[in-house]
C-alpha positions in Angstrom: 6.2 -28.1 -19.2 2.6 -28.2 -18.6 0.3 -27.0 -21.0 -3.2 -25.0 -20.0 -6.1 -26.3 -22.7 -8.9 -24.5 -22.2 -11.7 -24.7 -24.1 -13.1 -21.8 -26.6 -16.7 -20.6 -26.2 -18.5 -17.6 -27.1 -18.4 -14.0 -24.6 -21.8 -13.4 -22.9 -20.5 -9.8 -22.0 -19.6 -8.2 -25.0 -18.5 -4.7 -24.3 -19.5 -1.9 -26.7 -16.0 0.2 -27.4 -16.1 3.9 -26.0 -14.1 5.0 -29.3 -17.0 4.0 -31.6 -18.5 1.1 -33.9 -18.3 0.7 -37.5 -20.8 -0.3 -40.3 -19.4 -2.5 -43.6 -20.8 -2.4 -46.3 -20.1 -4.0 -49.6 -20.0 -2.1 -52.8 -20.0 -4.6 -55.9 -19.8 -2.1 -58.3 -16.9 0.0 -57.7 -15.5 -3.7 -56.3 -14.8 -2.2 -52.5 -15.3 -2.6 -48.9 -16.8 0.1 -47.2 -16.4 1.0 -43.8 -18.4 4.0 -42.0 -16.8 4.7 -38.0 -19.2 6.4 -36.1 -18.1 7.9 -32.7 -20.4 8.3 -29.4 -22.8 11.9 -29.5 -21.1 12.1 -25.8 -17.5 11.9 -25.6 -17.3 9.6 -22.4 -19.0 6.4 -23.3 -21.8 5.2 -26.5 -25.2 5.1 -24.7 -27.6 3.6 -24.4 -25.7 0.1 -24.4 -26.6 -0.8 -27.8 -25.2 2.2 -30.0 -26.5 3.0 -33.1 -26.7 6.0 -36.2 -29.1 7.7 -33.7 -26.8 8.1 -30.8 -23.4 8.8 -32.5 -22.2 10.6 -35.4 -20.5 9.6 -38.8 -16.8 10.8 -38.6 -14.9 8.7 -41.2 -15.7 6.5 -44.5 -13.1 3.9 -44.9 -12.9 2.0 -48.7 -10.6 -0.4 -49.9 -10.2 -3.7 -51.9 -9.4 -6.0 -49.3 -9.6 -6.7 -45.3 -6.4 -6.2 -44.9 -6.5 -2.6 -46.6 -9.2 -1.6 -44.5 -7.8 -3.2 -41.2 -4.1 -2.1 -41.1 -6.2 1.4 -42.0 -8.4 1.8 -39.1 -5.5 0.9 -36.8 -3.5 3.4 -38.2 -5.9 5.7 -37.1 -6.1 4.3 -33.9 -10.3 3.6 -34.0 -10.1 0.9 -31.7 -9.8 0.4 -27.9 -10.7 -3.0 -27.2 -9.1 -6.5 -28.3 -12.4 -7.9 -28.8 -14.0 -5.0 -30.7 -10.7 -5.5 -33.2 -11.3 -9.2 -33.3 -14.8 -8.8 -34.4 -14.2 -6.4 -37.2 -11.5 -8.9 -38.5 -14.2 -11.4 -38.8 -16.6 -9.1 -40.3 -13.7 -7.6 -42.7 -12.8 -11.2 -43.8 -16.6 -12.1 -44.4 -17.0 -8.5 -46.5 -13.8 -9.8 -48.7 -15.3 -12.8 -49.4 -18.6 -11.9 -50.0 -16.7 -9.4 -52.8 -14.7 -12.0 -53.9 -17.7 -14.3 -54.9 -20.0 -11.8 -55.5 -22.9 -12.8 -52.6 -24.6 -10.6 -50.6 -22.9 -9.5 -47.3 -24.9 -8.2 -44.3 -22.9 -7.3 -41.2 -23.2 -10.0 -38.3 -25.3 -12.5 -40.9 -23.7 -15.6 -42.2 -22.6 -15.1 -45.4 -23.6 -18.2 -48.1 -21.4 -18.8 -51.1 -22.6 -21.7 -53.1 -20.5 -23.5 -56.1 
């Protein structure tokens, strides 16, 4: 059986999801992640091509204690169209945990630095 390897690299054309985008937040006190999904002004597709709090409109807060919480959440409630869109927020998710975790700063799509 022959086995395809092909080799990973980053995608140049990142599609924004016509369901919405999501902004994390970490809250240290009450020891959450929170999650605002915001959903396109228009109902066809989020313009202009990068969407933002201007263009769209808050329609549901999300907190819980880990990624996993939050992430089996907002596919329960079917916020999500695209693969990639879901893969990116499980990034982000994990980095939010961690940043809780070891009590660092999180800023969505920054690295997040944990020292010992």
């Amino acid at each position: 059986m022959d086995i395809n390897k092909v080799r990973a690299e980053r995608n140049k054309m990142f599609q924004h999801d016509p369901y919405g985008f999501f902004t994390i937040f970490v809250d240290h006190d009450k020891k959450l992640i929170r999650v605002e999904f915001y959903e396109p002004l228009r109902g066809d597709v989020l313009v202009p091509a990068a969407p933002n709090v201007k263009n769209s409109r808050l329609v549901r807060i999300i907190e819980g204690a880990t990624a996993e919480e939050v992430r089996h959440t907002v596919c329960r409630l079917g916020l999500l169209s695209r693969l990639e869109h879901a893969a990116y927020l499980g990034s982000e998710l994990a980095k939010a945990e961690l940043a809780l975790k070891y009590e660092v700063e999180y800023e969505q799509d920054k690295e997040i630095i944990i020292r010992k």
